[in-house]
N, C-alpha and C positions, 0 to 999 in steps of 0.2 A: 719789458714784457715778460710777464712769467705764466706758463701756460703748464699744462699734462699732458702735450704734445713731445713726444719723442720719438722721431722720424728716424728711418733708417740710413746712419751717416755713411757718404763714398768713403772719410776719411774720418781720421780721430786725431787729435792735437792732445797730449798730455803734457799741458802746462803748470804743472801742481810746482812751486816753489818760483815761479816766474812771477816781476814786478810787472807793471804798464811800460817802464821803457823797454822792457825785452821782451813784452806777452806780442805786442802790436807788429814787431818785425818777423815774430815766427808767424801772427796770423796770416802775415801777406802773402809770406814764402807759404806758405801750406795752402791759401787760397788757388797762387799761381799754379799749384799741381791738379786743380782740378777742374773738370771742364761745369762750361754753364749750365746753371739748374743744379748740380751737385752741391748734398748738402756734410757739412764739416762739423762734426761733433769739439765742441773745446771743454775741459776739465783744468780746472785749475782753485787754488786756494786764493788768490788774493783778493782782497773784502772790495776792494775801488772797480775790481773786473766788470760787477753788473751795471755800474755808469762808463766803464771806458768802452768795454766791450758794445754795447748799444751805441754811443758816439762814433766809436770805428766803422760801425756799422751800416751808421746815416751817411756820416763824409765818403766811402766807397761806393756805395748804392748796394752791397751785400746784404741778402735779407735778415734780420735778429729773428730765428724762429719761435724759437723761444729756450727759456734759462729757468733751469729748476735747480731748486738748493738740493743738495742730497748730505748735507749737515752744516753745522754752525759755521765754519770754513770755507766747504767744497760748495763749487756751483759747476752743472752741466748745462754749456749753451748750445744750441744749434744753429748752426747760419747757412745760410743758401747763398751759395756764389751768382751773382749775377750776371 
């Protein structure tokens, strides 16, 4: 989902140098800290994020708010803890 929604995150995740098997274990821990309805800003460079991170997404029930490139690299996702 890529939208021009950028909502105002409880939290911020700066995953800039993190793969899929280490992005997925801080999204949970950082999930865990927030309460429901709270939304989680994530940053990070890896190119596979905007398929892992939406997958992660579905299998939790966490909302994908939406994921905007902010350069050739970097993506800004937002998610809603469910």
């Amino acid at each position: 989902m890529t939208e021009t929604v950028t909502p105002d995150g409880a939290g911020v995740l700066h995953a800039e140098g993190e793969t899929c098997a280490t992005l997925t274990p801080l999204l949970r821990a950082r999930m865990r800290e927030l309460e429901s309805g709270a939304v989680l800003e994530v940053h990070t460079e890896d190119p596979s994020a905007r398929v892992d991170i939406a997958a992660w997404s579905r299998l939790t029930g966490h909302e994908l708010l939406s994921a905007i490139e902010l350069g050739a690299q970097h993506t800004c996702f937002y998610l809603r803890k469910k």
